[in-house]
C-alpha positions in Angstrom: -10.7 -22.4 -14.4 -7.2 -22.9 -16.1 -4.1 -22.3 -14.6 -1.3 -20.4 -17.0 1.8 -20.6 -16.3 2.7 -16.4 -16.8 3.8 -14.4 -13.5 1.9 -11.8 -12.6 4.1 -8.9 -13.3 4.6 -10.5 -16.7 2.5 -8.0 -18.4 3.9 -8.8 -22.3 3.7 -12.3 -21.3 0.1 -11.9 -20.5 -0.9 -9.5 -23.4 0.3 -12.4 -25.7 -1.9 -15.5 -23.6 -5.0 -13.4 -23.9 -4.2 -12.0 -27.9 -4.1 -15.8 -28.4 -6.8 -17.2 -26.2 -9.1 -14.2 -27.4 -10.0 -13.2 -23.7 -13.0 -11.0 -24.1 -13.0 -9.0 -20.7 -9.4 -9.2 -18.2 -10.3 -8.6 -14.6 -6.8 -7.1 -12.8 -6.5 -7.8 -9.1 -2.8 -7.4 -8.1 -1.3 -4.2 -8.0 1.9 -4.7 -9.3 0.8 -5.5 -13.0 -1.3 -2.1 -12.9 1.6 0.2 -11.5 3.4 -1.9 -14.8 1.2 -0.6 -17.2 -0.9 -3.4 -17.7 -4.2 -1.4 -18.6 -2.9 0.8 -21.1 -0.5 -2.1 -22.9 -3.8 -4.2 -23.2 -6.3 -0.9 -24.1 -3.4 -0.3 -26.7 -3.9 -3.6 -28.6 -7.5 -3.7 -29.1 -8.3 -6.0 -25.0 -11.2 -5.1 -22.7 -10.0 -4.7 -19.3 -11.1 -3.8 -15.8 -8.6 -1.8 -14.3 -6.4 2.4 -14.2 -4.1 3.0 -15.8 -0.5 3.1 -15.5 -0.7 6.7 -14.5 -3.9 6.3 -12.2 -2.4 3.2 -10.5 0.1 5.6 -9.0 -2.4 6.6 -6.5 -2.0 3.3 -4.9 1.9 2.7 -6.0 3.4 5.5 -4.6 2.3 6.6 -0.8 4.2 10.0 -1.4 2.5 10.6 -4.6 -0.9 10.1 -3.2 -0.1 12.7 -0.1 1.0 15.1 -2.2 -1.6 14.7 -4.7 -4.3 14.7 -1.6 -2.3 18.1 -0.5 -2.5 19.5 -4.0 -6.3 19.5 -4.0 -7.2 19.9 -0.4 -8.5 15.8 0.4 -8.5 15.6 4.0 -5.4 13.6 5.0 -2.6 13.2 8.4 -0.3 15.6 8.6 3.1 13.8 7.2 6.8 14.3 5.5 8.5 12.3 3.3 12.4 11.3 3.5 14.6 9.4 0.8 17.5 10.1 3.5 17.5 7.4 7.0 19.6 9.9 8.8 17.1 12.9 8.5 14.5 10.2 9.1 15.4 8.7 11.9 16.3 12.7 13.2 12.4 13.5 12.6 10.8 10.3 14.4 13.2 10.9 17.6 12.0 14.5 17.7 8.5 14.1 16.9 5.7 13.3 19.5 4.1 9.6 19.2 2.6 8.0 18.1 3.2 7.8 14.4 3.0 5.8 10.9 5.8 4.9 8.7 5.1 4.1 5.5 7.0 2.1 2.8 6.1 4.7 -0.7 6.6 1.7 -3.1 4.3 -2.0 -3.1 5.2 -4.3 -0.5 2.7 -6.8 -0.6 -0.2 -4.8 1.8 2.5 -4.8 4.6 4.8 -1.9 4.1 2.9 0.3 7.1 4.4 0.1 10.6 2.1 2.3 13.6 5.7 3.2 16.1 4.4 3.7 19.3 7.7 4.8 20.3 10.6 7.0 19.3 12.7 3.8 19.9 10.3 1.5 17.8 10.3 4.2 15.0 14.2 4.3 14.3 14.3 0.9 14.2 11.7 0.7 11.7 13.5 3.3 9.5 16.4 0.9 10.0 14.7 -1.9 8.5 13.2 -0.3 5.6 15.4 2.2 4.3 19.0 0.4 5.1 17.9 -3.3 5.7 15.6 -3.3 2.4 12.7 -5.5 4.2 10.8 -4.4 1.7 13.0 -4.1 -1.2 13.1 -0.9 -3.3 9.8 0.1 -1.8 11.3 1.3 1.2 13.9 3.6 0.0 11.5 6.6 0.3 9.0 6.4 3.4 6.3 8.9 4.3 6.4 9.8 8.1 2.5 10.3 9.4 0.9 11.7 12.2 -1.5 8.4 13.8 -5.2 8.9 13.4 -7.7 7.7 15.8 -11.1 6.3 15.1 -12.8 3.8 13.1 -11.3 2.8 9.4 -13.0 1.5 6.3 -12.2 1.6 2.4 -14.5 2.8 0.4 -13.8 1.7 -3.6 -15.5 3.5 -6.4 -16.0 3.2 -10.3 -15.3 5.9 -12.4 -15.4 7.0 -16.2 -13.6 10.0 -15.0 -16.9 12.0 -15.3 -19.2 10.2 -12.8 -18.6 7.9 -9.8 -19.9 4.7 -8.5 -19.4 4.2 -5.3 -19.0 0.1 -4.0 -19.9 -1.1 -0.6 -17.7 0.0 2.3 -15.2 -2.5 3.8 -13.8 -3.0 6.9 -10.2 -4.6 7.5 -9.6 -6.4 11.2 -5.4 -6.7 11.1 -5.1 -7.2 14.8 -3.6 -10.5 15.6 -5.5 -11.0 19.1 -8.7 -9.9 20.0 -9.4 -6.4 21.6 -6.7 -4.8 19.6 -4.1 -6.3 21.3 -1.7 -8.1 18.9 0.4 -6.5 16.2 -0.9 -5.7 12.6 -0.9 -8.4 10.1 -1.1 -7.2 6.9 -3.9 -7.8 4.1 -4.0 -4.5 3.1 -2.8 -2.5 6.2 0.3 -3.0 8.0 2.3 -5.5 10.3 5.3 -4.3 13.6 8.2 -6.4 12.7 9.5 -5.8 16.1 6.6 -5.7 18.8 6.2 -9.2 20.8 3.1 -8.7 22.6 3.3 -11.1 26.1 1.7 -14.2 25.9 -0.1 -12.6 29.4 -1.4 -9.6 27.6 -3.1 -12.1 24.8 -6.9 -11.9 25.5 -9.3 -15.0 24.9 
């Protein structure tokens, strides 16, 4: 393999490395480039690439977008509201029973989900998103969701838009100490910016 020198998010900067190199097939992993557009500036100039377009890659670039899209056509989902305003934000976590999920809407890197166990826990998290910017622009609009129990897995599919694929099911493990005990990590689910879990309470 070769290393290039052209960021990620550098979508023109990429068109015109593989128009030069002649890439025959471009395999997108990041999200970012996607949400940019990537698939439908390389489809429009002739490039062979694995990947949705910019309108698709809205699913995974905008949390609020996929709820309401999930709402629209009746996909099971958690029950949730979305706020661009902290003050009516923070209003709806104090008042709501716990637990609960905020979510950043925008990209943040596979860590812009917070589980509040706490009214307390939730404000501040609302704090750090929407007024602090922890995660930049992505956390100017959140989605506020009711906590699901049970077991989680992703399940990724092809599709031509006509027929599906389905992939093998994965299974993410976030916690930072075993049983369950530590705080999320990230990868692709979510991290507590402000739980310390004792050093007592750590299990082997």
């Amino acid at each position: 393999a070769e290393c290039v020198s052209v960021a990620a998010d550098d979508i023109q900067g990429l068109l015109k490395f593989a128009l030069r190199e002649k890439i025959d097939l471009t395999v997108v992993g990041p999200e970012v480039p996607l949400v940019a557009g990537i698939a439908d500036l390389f489809r429009e100039n002739g490039l062979l690439l694995f990947g949705p377009s910019k309108e698709t890659a809205m699913l995974e670039g905008s949390k609020a977008f996929s709820k309401e899209l999930m709402t629209k056509y009746g996909v099971p989902t958690a029950g949730y509201e979305i706020f661009t305003n902290v003050k009516e934000a923070k209003h709806y976590v104090i008042e709501s029973e716990m637990p609960v999920v905020i979510k950043a809407d925008g990209l943040a890197a596979g860590k812009g989900v917070v589980i509040c166990e706490s009214a307390e826990q939730a404000v501040v998290t609302l704090t750090q998103m929407m007024e602090e910017k922890c995660f930049g622009d992505a956390g100017s609009k959140v989605v506020i969701e009711k906590k699901l129990e049970g077991e989680e897995l992703s399940v990724l599919v092809l599709t031509d838009g006509k027929k599906i694929l389905p992939l093998a099911s994965a299974r993410d493990h976030k916690r930072a100490y075993d049983h369950d005990r530590g705080p999320n990590t990230g990868g692709m689910g979510a991290f507590s910016p402000s739980m310390k879990i004792p050093d007592s309470e750590i299990g082997g």
